[in-house]
KENU-51884 format. One record per residue (C-alpha): residue number from 1; y, x, z. Coordinates in steps of 0.5 Angstrom, whole numbers, plus 500, padded with zeros to 3 digits. Layout:
+-----+-----+-----+-----+
| num |   y |   x |   z |
+-----+-----+-----+-----+
| NUM |   Y |   X |   Z |
...
+-----+-----+-----+-----+
END
This chain:
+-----+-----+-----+-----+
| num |   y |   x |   z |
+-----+-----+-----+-----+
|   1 | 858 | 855 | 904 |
|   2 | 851 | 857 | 905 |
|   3 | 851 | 859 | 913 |
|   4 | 843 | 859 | 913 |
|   5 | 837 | 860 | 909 |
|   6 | 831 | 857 | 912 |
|   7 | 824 | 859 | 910 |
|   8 | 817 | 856 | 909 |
|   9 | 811 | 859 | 911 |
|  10 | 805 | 859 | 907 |
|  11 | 806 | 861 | 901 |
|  12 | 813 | 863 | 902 |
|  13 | 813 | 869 | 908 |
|  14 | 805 | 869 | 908 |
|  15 | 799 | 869 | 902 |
|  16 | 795 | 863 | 904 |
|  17 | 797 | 858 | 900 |
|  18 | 792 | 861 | 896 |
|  19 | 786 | 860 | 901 |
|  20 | 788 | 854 | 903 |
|  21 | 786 | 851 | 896 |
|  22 | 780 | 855 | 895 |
|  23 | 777 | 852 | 903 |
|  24 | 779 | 845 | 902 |
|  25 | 776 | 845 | 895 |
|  26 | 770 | 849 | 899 |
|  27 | 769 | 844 | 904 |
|  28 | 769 | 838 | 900 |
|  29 | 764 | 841 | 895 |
|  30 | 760 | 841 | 901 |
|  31 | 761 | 834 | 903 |
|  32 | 759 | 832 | 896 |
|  33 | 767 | 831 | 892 |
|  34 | 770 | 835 | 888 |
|  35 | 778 | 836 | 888 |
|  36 | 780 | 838 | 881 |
|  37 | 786 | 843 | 881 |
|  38 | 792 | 838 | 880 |
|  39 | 790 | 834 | 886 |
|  40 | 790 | 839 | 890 |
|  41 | 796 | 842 | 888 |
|  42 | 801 | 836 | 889 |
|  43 | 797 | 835 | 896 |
|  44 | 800 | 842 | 899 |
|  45 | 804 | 842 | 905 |
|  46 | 803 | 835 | 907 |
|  47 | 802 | 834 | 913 |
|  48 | 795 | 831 | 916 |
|  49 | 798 | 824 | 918 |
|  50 | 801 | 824 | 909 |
|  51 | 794 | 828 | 907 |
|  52 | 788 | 824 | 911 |
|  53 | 791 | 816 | 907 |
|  54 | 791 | 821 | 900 |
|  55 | 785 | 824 | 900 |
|  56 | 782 | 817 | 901 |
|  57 | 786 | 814 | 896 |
|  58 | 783 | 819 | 891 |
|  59 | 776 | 820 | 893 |
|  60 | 775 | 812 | 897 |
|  61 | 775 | 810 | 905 |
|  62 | 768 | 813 | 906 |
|  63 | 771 | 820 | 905 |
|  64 | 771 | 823 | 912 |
|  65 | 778 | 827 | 912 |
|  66 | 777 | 829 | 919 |
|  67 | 771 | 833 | 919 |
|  68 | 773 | 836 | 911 |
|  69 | 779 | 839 | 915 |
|  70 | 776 | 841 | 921 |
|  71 | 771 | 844 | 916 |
|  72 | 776 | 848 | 912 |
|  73 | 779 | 850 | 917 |
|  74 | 773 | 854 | 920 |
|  75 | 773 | 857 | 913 |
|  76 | 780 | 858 | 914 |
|  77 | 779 | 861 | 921 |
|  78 | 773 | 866 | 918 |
|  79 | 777 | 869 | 913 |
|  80 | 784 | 870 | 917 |
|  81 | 780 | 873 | 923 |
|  82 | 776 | 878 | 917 |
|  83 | 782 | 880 | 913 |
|  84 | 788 | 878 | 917 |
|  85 | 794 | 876 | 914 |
|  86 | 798 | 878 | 908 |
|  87 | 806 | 879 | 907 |
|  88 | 808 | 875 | 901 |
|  89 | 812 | 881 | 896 |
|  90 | 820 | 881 | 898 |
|  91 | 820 | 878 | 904 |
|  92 | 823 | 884 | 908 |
|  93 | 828 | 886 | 903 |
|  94 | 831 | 879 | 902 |
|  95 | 831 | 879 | 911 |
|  96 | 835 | 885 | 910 |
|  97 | 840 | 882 | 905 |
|  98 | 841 | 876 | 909 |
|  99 | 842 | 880 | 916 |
| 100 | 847 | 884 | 913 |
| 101 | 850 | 879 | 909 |
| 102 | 851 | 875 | 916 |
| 103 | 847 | 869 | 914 |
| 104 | 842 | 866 | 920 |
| 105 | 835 | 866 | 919 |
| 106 | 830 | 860 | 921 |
| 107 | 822 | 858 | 919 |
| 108 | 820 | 850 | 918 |
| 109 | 812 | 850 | 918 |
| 110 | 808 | 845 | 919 |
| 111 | 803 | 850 | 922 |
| 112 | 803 | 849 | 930 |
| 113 | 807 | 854 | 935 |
| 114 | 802 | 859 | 937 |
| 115 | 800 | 860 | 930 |
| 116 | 806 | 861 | 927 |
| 117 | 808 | 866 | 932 |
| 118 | 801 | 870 | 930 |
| 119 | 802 | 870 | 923 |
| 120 | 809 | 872 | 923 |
| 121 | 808 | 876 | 928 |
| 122 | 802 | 880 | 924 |
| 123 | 806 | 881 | 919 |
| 124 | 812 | 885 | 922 |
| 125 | 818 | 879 | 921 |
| 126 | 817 | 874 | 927 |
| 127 | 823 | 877 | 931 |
| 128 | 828 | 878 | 925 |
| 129 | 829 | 870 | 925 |
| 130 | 833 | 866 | 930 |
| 131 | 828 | 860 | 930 |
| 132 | 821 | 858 | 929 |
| 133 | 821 | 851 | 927 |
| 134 | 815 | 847 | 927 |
| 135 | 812 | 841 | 926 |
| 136 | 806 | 839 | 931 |
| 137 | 810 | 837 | 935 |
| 138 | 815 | 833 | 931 |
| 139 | 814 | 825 | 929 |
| 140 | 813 | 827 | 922 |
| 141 | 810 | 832 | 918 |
| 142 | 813 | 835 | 911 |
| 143 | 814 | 831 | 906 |
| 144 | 819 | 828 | 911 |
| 145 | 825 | 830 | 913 |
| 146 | 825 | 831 | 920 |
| 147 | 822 | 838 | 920 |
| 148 | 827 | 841 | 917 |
| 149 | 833 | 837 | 921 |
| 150 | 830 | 840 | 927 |
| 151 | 830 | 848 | 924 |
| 152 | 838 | 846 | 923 |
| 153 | 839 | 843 | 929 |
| 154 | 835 | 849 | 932 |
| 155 | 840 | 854 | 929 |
| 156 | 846 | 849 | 929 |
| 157 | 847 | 848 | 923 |
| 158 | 848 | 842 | 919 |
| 159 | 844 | 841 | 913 |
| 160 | 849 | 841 | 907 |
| 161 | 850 | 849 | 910 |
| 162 | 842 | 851 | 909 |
| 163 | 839 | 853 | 904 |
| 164 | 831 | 852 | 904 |
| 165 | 826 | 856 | 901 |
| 166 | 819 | 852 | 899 |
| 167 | 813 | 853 | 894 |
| 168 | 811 | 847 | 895 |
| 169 | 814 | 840 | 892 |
| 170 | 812 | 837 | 898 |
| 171 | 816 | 842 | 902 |
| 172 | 822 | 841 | 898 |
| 173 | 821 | 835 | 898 |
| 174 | 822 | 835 | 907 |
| 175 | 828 | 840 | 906 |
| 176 | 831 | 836 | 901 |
| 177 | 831 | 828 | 904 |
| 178 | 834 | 833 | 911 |
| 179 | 840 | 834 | 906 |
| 180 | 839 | 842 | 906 |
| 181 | 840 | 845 | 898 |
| 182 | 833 | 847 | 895 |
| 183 | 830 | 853 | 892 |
| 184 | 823 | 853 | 890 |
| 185 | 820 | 860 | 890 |
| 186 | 813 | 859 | 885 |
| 187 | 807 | 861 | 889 |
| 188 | 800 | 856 | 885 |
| 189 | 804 | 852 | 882 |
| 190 | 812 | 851 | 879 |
| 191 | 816 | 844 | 881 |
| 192 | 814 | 837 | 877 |
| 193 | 819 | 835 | 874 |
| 194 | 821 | 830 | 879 |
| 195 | 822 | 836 | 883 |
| 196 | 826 | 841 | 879 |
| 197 | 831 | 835 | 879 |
| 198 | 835 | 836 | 885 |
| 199 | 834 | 844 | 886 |
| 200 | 839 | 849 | 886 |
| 201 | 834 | 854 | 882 |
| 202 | 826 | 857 | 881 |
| 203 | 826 | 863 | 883 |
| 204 | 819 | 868 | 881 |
| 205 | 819 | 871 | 887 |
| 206 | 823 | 872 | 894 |
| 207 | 827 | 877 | 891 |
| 208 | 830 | 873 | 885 |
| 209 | 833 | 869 | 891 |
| 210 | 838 | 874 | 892 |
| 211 | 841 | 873 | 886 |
| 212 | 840 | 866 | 886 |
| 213 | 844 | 866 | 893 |
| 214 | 850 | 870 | 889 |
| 215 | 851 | 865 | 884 |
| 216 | 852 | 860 | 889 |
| 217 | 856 | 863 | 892 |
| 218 | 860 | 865 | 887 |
| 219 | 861 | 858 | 885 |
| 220 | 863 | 856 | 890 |
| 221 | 869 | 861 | 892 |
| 222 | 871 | 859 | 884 |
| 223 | 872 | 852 | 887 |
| 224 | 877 | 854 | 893 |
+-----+-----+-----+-----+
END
């Protein structure tokens, strides 16, 4: 049984997967590279200790990572500040599905705390979830589990009972080493065949999620 659903953040409850592309992209092509679409695509969600050694595998050792990233995100930083945040379409319908169907509700990002709690507030939902997890602080970022092991313990869940939402394949990835059951919300990209392996469903958009739940659930009853 599914106890819990567990949601990323960029690009599953805020839009910003989309500018995340467009200023690293930005910011390399003004250091002098050029990142092509499929590079950055399977690049997202890694957290900086996985993202710095897979820029300079693809564009060399002398690719100053840290000083492409603080440039990014100051681009990054602008337009937010200009334009805030945009809520991903659904998320507050699926929120009222999930409360009155009694499942718990938590976050696994890879952005720090502060921020989290800034762009989830902005947007209206940072206290309709019981847990915000974060992975700053934790010893490994997604495409590792430990992010999403932590959301579970957070809400004292074991895994196998949580259902995460990620947009990403390293997300899903992150969730799926944890133990946690997959469903990939498409945002940019849909999952690499690698991915789509071990998912319990692609869905278009967050309300698709409910049906997929429903089904999940009734399968599941089938077998008691």
């Amino acid at each position: 049984m599914i106890h819990a659903v567990i949601f990323d953040m960029d690009g599953i409850l805020i839009d910003t997967e989309k500018y995340l592309y467009r200023y690293w992209k930005q910011a390399a092509q003004e250091a002098g590279y050029e990142l092509t679409h499929e590079q950055l695509l399977r690049f997202r969600s890694f957290s900086k200790e996985y993202a710095e050694p897979y820029f300079k595998e693809l564009l060399g050792q002398d690719f100053d990572f840290l000083a492409v990233r603080r440039r990014r995100m100051e681009l990054m930083r602008s337009h937010i500040e200009k334009y805030g945040v945009e809520k991903k379409p659904g998320v507050d319908e699926l929120l009222d599905w999930l409360t009155e169907n009694g499942y718990k509700k938590a976050v696994s990002t890879a952005t720090d705390a502060e921020r989290a709690k800034k762009y989830l507030t902005q947007i209206g939902v940072y206290d309709r979830f019981d847990q915000v997890a974060c992975a700053p602080s934790l010893p490994h970022g997604k495409p590792m589990p430990d992010v999403y092991l932590y959301a579970c313990e957070k809400i004292n869940e074991q895994p196998k009972h949580c259902l995460a939402l990620e947009d990403s394949d390293n997300g899903a990835w992150s969730a799926h080493r944890a133990g946690c059951r997959v469903v990939m919300v498409k945002d940019l990209a849909g999952p690499l065949p690698e991915t789509a392996g071990f998912l319990e469903g692609c869905a278009e958009n967050l309300l698709e999620v409910i049906e997929i739940l429903k089904r999940l659930e009734g399968k599941e009853t089938e077998h008691l």
